[in-house]
C-alpha positions in Angstrom: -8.1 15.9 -7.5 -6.5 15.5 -4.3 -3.3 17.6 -2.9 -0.3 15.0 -3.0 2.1 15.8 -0.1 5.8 16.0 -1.6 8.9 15.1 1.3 11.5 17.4 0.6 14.5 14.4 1.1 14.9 13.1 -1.8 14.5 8.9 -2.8 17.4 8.0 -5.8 15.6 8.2 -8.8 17.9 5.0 -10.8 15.6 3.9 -13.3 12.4 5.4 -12.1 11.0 9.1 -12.1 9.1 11.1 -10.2 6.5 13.5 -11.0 4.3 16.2 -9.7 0.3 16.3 -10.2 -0.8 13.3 -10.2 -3.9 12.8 -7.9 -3.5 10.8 -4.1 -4.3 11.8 -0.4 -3.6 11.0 2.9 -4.9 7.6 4.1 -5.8 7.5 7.5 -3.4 7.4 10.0 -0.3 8.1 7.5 1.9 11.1 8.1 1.9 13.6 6.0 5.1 14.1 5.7 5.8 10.2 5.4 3.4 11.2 1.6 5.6 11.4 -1.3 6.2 12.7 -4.9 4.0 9.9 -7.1 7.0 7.8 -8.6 6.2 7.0 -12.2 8.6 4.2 -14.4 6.9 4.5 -17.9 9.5 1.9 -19.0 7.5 -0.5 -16.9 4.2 1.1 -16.9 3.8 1.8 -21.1 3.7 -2.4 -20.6 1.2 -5.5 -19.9 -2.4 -5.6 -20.0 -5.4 -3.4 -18.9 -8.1 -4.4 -16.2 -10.9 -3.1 -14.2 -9.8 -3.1 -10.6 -12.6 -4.4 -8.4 -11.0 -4.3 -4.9 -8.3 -4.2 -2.6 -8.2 -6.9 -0.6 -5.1 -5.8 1.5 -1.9 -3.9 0.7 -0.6 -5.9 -1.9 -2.7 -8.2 -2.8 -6.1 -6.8 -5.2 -8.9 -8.5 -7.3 -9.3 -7.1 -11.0 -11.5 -7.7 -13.9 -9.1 -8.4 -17.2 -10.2 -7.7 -21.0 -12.0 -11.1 -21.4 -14.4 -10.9 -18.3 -12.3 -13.1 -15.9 -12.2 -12.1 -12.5 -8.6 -13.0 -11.1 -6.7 -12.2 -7.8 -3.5 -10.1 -8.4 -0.3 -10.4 -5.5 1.8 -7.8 -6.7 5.5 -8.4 -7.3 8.4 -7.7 -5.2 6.9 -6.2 -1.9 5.4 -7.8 1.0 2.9 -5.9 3.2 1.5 -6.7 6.9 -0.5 -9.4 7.2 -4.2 -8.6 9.4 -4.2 -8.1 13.1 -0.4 -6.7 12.7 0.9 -3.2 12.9 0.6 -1.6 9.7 -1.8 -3.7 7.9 -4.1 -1.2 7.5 -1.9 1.9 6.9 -0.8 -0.1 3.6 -4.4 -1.2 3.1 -5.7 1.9 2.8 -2.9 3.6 0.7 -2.8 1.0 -1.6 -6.8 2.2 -1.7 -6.1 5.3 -2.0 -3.2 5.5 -4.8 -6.0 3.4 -7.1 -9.3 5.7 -6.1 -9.1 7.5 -9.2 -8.0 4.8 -11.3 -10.7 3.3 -13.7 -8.0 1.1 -15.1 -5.0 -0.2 -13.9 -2.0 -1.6 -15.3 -0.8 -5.0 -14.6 2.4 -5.7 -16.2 3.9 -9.7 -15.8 7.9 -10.5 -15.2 8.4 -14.0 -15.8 6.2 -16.5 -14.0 2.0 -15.9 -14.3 0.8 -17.3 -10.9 1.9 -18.2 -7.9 1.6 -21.4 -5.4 -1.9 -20.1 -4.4 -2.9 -19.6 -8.3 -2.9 -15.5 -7.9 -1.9 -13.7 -11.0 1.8 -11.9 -10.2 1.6 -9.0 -12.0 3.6 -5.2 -11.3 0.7 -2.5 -10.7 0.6 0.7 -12.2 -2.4 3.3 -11.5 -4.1 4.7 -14.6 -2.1 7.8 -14.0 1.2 5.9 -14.4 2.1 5.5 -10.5 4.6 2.5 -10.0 2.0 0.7 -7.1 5.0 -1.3 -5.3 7.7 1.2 -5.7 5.4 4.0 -4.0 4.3 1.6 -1.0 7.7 0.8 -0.6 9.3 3.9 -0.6 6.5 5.4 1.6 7.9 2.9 4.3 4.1 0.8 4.0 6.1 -2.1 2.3 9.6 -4.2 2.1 11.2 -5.4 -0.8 11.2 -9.0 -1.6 12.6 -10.9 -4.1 10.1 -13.3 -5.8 12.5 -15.0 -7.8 12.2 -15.7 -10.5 10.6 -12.1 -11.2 13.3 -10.1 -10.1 13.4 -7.5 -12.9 12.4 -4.7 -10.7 13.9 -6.0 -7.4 17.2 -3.9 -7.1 15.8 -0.8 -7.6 12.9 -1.8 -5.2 15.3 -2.6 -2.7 17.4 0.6 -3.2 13.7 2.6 -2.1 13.5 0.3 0.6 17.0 1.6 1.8 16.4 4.8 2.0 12.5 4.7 3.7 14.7 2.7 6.3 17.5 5.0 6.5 14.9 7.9 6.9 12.7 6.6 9.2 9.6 7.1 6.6 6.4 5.3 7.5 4.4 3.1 9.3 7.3 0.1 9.2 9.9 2.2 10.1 9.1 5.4 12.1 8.6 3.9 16.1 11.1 0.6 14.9 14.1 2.6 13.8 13.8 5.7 16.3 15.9 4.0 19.8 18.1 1.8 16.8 22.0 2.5 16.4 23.0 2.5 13.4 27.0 2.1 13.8 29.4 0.9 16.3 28.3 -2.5 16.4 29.5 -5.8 13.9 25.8 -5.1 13.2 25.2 -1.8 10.5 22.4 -1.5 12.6 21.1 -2.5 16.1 17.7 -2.5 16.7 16.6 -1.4 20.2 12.9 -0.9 19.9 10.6 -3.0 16.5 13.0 -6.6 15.7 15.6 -7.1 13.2 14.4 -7.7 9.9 17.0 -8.0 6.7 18.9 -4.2 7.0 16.2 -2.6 8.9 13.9 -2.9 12.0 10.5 -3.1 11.7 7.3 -3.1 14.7 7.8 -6.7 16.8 4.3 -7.9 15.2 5.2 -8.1 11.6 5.8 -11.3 9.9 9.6 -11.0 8.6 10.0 -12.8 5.5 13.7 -11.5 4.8 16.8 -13.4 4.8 18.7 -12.3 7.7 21.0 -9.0 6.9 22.6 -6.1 9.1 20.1 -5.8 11.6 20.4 -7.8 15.1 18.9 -7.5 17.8 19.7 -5.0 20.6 
């Protein structure tokens, strides 16, 4: 099993959990300290179907095998990841790798619509050991939240993560973006000065922003 890397701030639990010993490692070029607690929701996770994950294709979109044989293509709910050739895509490639490398199964767990405009599955992911897929990435500063409507059952508490991996500077998204941004003073909650504006946070200039416009302007 691998040596998880625990922060010692804090993320607000709301509905969600955290717990210690469940297996993970550090991807790459992701900061150890930016590595945290594995967040579990067995509210969520005790629910949907089982499959056979059969890759990652980038860091929130997966192909898995389900009960009956069928191979299908899985965008996960609620979080949007870099797309390739931008900064971060393959941080959150390669955790979202890594927080399913000891999974035999996964969980895949629907809100209310089955596929999308490109005929993916949207599912929630949960590791075999329980881990809330979208809410770690997320809180781990390797994703935003966004609200997929109509499958918003998990959105406000994904945001609420989101918040605070912005506020703290966690990750890949969030680390060079936020560090030269003030974050009072302004009509602007927060003024970005290096990355671009992106809903409440800043995020590297290269990144597709797919979030309604919030606090952030431009410096």
């Amino acid at each position: 099993m691998k040596r998880w890397y625990t922060l010692l701030l804090s993320i607000p639990l709301l509905s969600g959990c955290f717990q210690s010993g469940l297996s993970g490692g550090n991807p790459g070029n992701i900061n150890d300290e930016d590595l945290i607690s594995p967040i579990t929701k067995p509210a969520l996770c005790g629910q949907g179907e089982t499959a056979t994950l059969v890759k990652v294709i980038d860091g929130d979109t997966i192909d898995a095998q389900l009960d009956d044989g069928t191979r299908e293509r899985i965008r996960l709910i609620g979080i949007d990841t870099p797309e390739r050739g931008e900064s971060c895509y393959a941080e959150a490639t390669a955790r979202l790798r890594d927080l399913l490398a000891d999974s035999k199964n996964i969980h895949l767990i629907k809100d209310r619509s089955n596929r999308d405009k490109y005929d993916r599955l949207v599912r929630y992911l949960c590791s075999e050991e329980g881990i809330f897929i979208e809410a770690q990435l997320v809180a781990e500063g390797l994703a935003v939240p966004y609200r997929y409507y109509p499958d918003t059952s998990q959105a406000d508490y994904l945001q609420s993560l989101g918040s605070e991996a912005s506020d703290q500077h966690r990750g890949c998204l969030y680390q060079e973006a936020m560090q030269k941004s003030d974050p009072t003073g302004t009509s602007c909650c927060r003024v970005c000065r290096s990355g671009k504006a992106c809903g409440d946070s800043c995020i590297p200039h290269d990144v597709t922003c797919r979030l309604r416009p919030g606090c952030a302007c431009q410096g």
